[in-house]
C-alpha positions in Angstrom: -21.9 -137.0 1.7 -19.1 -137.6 4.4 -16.8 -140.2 2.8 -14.0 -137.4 2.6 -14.5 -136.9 6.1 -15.1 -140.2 7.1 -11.5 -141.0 5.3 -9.9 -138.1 7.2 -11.7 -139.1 10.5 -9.6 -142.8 10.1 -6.4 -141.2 9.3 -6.4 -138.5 11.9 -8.6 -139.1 14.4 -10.7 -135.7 14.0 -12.4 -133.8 11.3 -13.8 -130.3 11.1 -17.2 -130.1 9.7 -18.9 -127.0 8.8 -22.2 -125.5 9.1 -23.9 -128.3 9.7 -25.0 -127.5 13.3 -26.3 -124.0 12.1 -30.0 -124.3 12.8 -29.2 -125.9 16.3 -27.0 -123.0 17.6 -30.1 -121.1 19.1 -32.1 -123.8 20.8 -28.8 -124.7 22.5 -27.8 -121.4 24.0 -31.7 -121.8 25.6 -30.8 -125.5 26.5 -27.3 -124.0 28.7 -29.4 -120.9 30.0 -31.2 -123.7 31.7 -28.8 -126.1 32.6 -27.0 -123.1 34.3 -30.0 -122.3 36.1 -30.8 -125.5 36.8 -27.4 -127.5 37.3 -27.1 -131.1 37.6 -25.1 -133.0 40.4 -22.2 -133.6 38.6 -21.3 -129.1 38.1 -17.8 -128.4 38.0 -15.6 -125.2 38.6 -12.7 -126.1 37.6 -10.7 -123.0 38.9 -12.4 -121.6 41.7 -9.1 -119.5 42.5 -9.8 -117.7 39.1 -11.9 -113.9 39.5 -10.9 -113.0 35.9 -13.6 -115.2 34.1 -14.8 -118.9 35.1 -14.3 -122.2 33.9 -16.9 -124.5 34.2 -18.4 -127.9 33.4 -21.5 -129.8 34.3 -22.8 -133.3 32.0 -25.3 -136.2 32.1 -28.3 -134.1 32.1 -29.8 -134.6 29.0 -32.3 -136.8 30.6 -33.9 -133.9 31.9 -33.2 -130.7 29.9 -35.4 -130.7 27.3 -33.3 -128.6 24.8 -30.2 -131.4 25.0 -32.5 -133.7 24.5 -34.5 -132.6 21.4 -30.6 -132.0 20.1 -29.6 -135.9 20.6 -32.6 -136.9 19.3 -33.4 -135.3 16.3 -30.5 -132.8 15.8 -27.9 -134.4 12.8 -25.3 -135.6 15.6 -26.1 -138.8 15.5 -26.0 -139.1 11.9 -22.6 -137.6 11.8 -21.4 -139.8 14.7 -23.0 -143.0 12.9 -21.2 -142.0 9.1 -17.9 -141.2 10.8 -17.5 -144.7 13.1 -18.4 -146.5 10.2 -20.8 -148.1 12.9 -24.1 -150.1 12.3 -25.7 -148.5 15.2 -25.1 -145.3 17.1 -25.8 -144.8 21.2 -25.3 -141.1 23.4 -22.9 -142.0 26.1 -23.5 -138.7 27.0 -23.2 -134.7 26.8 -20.6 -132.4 28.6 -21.2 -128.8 29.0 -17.9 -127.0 28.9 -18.0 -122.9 29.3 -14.9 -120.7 29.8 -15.7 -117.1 30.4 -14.0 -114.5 28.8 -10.3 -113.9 29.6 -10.3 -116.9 31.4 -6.7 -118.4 31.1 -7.1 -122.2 32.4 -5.5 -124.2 30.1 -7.2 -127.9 29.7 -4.4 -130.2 29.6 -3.5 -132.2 27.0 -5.6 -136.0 27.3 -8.1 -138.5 25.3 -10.6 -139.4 26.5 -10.9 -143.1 26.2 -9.7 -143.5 29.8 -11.6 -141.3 31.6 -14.7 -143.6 30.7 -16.1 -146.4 31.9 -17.6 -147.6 29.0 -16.3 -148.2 25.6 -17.0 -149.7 21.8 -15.5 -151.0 18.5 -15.9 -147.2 17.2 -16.3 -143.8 18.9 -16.6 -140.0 18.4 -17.3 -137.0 20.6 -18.5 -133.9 18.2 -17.5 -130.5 19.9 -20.2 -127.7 19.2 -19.4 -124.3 20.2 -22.6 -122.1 20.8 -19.8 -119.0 20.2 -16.8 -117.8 17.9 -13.6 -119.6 18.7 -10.3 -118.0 17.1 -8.0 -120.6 16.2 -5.7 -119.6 19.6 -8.7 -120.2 21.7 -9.5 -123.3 20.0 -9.4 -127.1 21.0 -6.3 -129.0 19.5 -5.6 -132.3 18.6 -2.5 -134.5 18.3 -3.3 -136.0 14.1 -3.1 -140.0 14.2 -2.5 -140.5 18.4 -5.4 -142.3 18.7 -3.5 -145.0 16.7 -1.1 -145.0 19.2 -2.2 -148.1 21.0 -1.4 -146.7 24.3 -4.1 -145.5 27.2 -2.5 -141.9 29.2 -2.9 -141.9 33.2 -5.9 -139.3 33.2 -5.9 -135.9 35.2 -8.4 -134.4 36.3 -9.1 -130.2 34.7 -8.0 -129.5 38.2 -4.2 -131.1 37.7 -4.8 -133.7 39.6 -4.1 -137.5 38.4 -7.2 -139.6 38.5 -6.7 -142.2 41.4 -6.3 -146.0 39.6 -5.3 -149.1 40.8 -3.8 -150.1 37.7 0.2 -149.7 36.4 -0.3 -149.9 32.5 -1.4 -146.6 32.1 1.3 -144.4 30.6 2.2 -140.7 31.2 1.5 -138.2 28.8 4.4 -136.5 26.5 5.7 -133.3 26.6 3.4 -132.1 23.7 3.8 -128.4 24.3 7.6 -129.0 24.5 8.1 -130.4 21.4 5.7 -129.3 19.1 7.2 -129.6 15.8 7.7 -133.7 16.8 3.7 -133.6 16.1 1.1 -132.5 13.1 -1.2 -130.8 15.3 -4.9 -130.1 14.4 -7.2 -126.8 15.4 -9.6 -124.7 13.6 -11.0 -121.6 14.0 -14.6 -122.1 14.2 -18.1 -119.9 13.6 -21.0 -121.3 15.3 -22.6 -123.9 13.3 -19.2 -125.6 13.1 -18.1 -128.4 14.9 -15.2 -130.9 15.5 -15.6 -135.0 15.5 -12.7 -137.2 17.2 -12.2 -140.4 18.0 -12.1 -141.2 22.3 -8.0 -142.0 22.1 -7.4 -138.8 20.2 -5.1 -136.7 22.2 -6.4 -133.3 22.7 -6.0 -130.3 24.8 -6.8 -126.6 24.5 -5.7 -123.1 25.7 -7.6 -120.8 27.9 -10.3 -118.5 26.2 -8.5 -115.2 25.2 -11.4 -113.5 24.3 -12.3 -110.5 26.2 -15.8 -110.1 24.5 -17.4 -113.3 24.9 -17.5 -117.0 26.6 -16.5 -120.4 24.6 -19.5 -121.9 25.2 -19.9 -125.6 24.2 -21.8 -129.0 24.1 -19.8 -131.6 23.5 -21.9 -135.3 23.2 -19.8 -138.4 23.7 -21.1 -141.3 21.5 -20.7 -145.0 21.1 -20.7 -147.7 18.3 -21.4 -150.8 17.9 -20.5 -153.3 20.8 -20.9 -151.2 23.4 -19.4 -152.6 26.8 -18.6 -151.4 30.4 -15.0 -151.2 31.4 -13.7 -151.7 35.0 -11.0 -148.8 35.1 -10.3 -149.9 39.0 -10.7 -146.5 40.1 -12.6 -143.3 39.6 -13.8 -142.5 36.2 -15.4 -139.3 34.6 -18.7 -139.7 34.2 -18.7 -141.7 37.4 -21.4 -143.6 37.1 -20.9 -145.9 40.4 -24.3 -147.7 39.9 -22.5 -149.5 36.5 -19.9 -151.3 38.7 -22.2 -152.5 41.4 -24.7 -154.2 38.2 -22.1 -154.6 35.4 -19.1 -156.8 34.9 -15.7 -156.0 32.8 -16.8 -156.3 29.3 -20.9 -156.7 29.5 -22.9 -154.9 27.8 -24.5 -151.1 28.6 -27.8 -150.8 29.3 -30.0 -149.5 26.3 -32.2 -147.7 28.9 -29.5 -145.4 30.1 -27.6 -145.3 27.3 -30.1 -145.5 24.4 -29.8 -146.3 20.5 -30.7 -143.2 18.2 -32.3 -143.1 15.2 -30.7 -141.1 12.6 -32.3 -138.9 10.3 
C-alpha cells in the first residue's frame, strides 16, 4: 500500500498523502477546542504584536487530552509513520498544535527540525494534519532531498530569535527565499483529510495564512524509529524537556513510559 510513497519519502524527504486522515478530522477539531480551553504549559503566541489574526502553538499534551490521545493511539499515524521509516517499531515523540488565524501574515522561517530536539533515531517522520483547507500559498513547504544534506542548521526560534547553544558546528541556514530556482521545492494544496509526512532534517518553512475566511489549524505528531536515544544539544531545545538531561546521558535510550511504543493497526 505505501511502497510508492515510502520510495518518494527516501528520495525527498516528504510525501503528500491523501484522504487518509478523513474520519479523524472531526474528533480533532473537538480535541483543539479543548486544548485551547484547556492550554498546557508549554502555549505559545508567537506574535503577540499581531491584532490582525494570531499565531499560535502549544504541544506535549496528549497525555491528558483525550481526543490527541485516541488519535495516536488508534488513529492510522502510526502506521503511516512505521511504513514510511521503514522502522521495526514506531514511538510518539510528541504532538504540536500549530493555528494561524485568518489573515495572519507571520511567516515560519525556513528550519528542520532535527535540531530543535532532544531526542533522535535511526528513522523519523512528523505527519502534518490540517483540521482546515490550505491553498497551496498558505501551505507548508519543503526543500526536496535536504534532509540528505548531512548538515544540522543553528535553530530559531518562530519568534526570530536563534536558539541559545553552546556548540559551533551548527551551520546557518541558506538564503532559500533568495534563490529559489537553486532548489526543487515541495507544497501542496491540501483538503482536510490530507496530510504531509517528512523526515526531522527536511528543511521546511511556510508563509503566513492568507485566508481571510478561516484558520490553518493543525496537529502535527513528531515520531521516532527504531533506536530511539536522547541527545545533549548543550542548550535549550524545543520540546524542552529539562527532566531528560538531569536522568539521561548523550546517547541512552528514551524512556518507554514517556515516550511510548504504538501499536499499529
Amino acid at each position: 500500500m505505501y511502497s510508492q510513497l515510502r520510495e518518494d519519502f527516501a528520495r525527498d524527504g516528504v510525501v503528500v498523502i491523501r484522504g487518509l486522515f478523513r474520519d479523524w478530522i472531526e474528533p480533532l477539531r473537538e480535541a483543539v477546542a479543548y486544548n485551547l480551553e484547556h492550554p498546557g504549559p508549554l502555549f505559545r503566541n508567537y506574535n503577540p504584536e499581531n491584532n490582525s489574526g494570531r499565531f499560535i502553538g502549544d504541544y506535549c499534551n496528549w497525555p491528558n487530552n483525550p481526543g490527541y490521545r485516541d488519535y495516536i493511539l488508534n488513529g492510522p499515524a502510526a502506521g503511516l509513520a512505521k511504513a514510511l521509516m521503514g522502522s521495526q517499531q514506531v514511538r510518539i515523540f510528541h504532538e504540536h498544535l500549530l493555528i494561524k488565524e485568518p489573515g495572519n501574515s507571520k511567516v515560519t522561517p525556513w528550519h528542520h527540525d532535527e535540531p530543535y530536539y532532544c531526542a533522535t533515531a535511526d528513522q523519523t517522520v512528523s505527519i502534518w494534519l490540517p483540521l482546515d483547507p490550505v491553498s497551496r500559498d498558505s501551505s507548508l513547504e519543503f526543500v526536496a532531498g535536504s534532509h540528505q544534506w548531512g548538515k544540522l542548521f543553528r535553530p530559531r526560534k518562530f519568534t526570530g530569535v536563534d536558539y541559545q547553544r553552546d556548540v559551533d558546528d551548527l551551520h546557518p541556514m541558506p538564503d532559500i527565499d533568495g534563490n529559489r530556482d537553486q532548489y526543487r521545492i515541495l507544497g501542496w494544496e491540501l483538503e482536510p483529510g490530507d496530510a504531509v509526512a517528512f523526515d526531522h532534517r527536511t528543511v521546511h518553512g511556510a508563509p503566513g495564512n492568507r485566508s481571510q475566511e478561516h484558520s490553518r489549524r493543525v496537529v502535527s505528531t513528531r515520531w521516532l524509529g527504531d533506536n530511539a536515544r536522547y541527545v545533549d544539544r548543550r542548550g535549550e531545545t524545543s520540546p524542552p524537556y529539562p527532566h531528560l538531561a538531569a536522568c539521561l546521558q548523550d546517547g541512552e535510550a528514551l524512556p518507554e513510559d514517556e515516550f511510548p511504543f504504538i501499536a499499529t493497526h
